[in-house]
N, C-alpha and C positions, 0 to 999 in steps of 0.2 A: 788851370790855364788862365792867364791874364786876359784882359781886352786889347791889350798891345800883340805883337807879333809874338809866340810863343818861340821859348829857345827851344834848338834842336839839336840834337844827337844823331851819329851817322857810325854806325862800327858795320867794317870792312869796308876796306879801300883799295877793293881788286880794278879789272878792269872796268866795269859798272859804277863800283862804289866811288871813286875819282869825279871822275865825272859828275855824276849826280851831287855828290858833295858840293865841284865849283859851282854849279846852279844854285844851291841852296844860298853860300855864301854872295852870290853874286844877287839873286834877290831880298839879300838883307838880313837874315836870316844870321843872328848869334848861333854857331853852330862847334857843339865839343864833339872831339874825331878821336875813336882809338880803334888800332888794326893790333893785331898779332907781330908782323915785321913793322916794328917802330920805323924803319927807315922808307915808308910808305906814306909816314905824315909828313913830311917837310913840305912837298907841295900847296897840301892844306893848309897848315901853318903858315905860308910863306903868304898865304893868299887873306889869312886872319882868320882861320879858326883856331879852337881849343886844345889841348892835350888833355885828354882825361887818363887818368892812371891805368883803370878798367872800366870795365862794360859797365860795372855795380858805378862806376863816379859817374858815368855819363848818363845815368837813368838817374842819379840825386841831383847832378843837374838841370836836365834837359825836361821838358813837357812832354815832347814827342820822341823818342827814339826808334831812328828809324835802321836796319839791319841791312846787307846782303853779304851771306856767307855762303860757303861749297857747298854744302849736303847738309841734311838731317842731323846726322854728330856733330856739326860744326854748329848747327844753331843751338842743340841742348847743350851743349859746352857753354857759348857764348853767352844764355838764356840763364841755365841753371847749375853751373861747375861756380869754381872757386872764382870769387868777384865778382859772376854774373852779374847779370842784368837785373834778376831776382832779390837781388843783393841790397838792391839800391832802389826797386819801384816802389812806387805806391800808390794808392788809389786815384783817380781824375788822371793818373800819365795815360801814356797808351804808346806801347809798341808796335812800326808798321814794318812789318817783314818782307824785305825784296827778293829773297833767295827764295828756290826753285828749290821747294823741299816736298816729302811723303805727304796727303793730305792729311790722312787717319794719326802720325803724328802731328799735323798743325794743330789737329782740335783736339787732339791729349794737352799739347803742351801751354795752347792758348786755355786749357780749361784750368788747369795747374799754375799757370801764373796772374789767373783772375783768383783764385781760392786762395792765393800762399799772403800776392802781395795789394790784390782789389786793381790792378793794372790792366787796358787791357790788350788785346792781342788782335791785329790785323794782317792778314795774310795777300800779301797781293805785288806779286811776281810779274815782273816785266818783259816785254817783248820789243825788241829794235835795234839792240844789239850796243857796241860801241858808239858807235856814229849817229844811233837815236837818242842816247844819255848825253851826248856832248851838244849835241843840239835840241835838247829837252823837246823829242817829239815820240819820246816813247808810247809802245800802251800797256796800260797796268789796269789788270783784274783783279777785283778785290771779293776778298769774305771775310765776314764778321758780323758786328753789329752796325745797323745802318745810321744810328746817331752817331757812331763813334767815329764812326765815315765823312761823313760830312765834315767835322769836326778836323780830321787831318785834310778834307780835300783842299783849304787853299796852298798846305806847304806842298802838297805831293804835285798839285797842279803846277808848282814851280819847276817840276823834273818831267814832265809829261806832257802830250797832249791830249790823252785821253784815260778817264780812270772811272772806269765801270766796274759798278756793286755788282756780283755776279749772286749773292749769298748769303747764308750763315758760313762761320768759321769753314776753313777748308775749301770751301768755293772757290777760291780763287785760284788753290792750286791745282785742283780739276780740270780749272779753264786753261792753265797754261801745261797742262799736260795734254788736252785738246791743241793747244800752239804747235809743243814740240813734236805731235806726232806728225802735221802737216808739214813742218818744218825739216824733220829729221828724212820724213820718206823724199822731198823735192830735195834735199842735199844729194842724196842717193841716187834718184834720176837723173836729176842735173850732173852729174860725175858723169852718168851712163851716155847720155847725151853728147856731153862733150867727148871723152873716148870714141863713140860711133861714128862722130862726126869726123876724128882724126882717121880714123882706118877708112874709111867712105871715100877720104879722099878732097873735103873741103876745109876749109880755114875757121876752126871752133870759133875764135875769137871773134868772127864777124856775126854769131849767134847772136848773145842780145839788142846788136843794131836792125835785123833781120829778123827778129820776132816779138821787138819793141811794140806795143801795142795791143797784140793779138792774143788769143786764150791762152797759149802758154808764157807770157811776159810774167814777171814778178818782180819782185825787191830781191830776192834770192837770188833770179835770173842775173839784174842787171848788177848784183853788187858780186858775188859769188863767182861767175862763171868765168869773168876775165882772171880772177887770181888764180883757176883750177887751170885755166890755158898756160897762165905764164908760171904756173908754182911759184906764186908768190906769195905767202900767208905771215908777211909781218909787216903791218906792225899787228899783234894777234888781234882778231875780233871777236873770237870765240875756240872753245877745245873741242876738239872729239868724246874726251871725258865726259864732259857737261851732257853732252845729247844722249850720248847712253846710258848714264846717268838716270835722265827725266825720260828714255826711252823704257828703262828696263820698273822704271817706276811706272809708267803708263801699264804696263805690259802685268805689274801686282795687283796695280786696282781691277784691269780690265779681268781678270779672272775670280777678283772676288763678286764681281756685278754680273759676270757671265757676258763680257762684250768682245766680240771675234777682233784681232786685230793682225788679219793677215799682212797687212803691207808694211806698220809698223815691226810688227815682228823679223819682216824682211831688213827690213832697215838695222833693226838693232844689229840683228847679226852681223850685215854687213862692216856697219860700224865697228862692233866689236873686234872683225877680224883687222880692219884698219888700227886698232889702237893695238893690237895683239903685234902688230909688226912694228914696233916700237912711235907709231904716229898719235898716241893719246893724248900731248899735248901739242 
């Protein structure tokens, strides 16, 4: 890595990856972009980043490459399938992973591609949603190595406002299985709330103005509750997938560690029975 601004790699360019990408570009930032649906980079493009062919060109070019994919198979595909990332690292890069993946696979995989290619592997998943990636006020928890940390924090600081070392490898996806599970059960009450309040006989919608402030107010409350009143969920901010997803992931570890998670559990199911009614995305 130079004394200049290090180039940077971004593979997936979902709803997250967009965004964070224009940030990166917008602070300057030489940045190669490759997604899966090619018709996902023209924004990027359009905005002056790269086309890299695969994940393997965007790790020979870039210093840093930085990741957010679906699940767990999507990052060992993108990491170590055909053109991976694997393909192309080498030692002084360093991969920083924004997807919301298995822990126990982060630090297999971060251990396998320090051994294959000397690269190394930072785990550290983010919280804020769309509208925190677009106004780079995300927070992202990290695991790894603490040198290596440092080392990406001025690019990551460009898509964040906060980005705490929680660890070694896998930490960080702990922490934000800790996120989702607070996250995932206030999705579920807050549904229940609103509903209560419709059959009770008062106006959900005046909830957040009306409890603005007080111990039950939130970012959840005041951004979530007006679109659950008016069913309004586009333009997307997030899926039902995703949380049960990182619910039912929370829900693996908590059993290998021996940790009760009555409310998450609640939640998952819930959830699951909402994606079971064709609502998953």
């Amino acid at each position: 890595m130079s004394e200049a601004k290090p180039k940077v790699g971004y593979i997936g360019l979902g709803l997250m990856g967009k965004p964070m990408s224009l940030r990166l570009l917008a602070a300057g930032y030489e940045l190669w972009v490759w997604n899966r649906d090619r018709a996902k980079l023209q924004p990027l493009l359009d905005a002056g980043a790269k086309a890299a062919a695969s994940p393997a060109e965007v790790a020979r070019q870039a210093d840093i490459v930085c990741m957010c994919v679906t699940d767990t198979a999507a990052a060992e595909a993108v990491v170590f399938g055909a053109g991976g990332v694997a393909h192309g690292g080498s030692r002084g890069k360093l991969l920083v992973d924004f997807s919301s993946i298995k822990p126990e696979a982060t630090r297999e995989m971060s251990a396998k591609l320090r051994e294959q290619t000397g690269m190394g592997w930072i785990d550290a998943p983010v919280s804020g949603g769309v509208n925190g990636a677009e106004k780079g006020t995300l927070a992202i928890m990290a695991g790894g190595d603490a040198a290596e940390i440092e080392r990406v924090r001025p690019v990551v600081m460009s898509m964040c406002q906060r980005f705490t070392h929680m660890g070694p490898s896998g930490a960080g996806q702990i922490t934000k299985l800790c996120n989702q599970i607070i996250v995932g059960c206030t999705m579920t009450v807050l549904a229940e709330a609103v509903n209560f309040a419709r059959q009770a006989g008062i106006d959900a919608a005046r909830l957040p103005e009306a409890l603005r402030g007080g111990f039950a107010d939130s970012l959840p409350m005041q951004l979530f509750v007006p679109r659950m009143v008016t069913h309004q969920f586009e333009p997307p901010i997030g899926h039902a997938h995703t949380i049960l997803k990182d619910l039912d992931s929370a829900g693996e570890v908590a059993r290998k560690v021996s940790a009760p998670l009555p409310m998450a559990s609640s939640a998952a199911e819930l959830m699951r029975m909402f994606a079971a009614t064709g609502h998953a995305q």
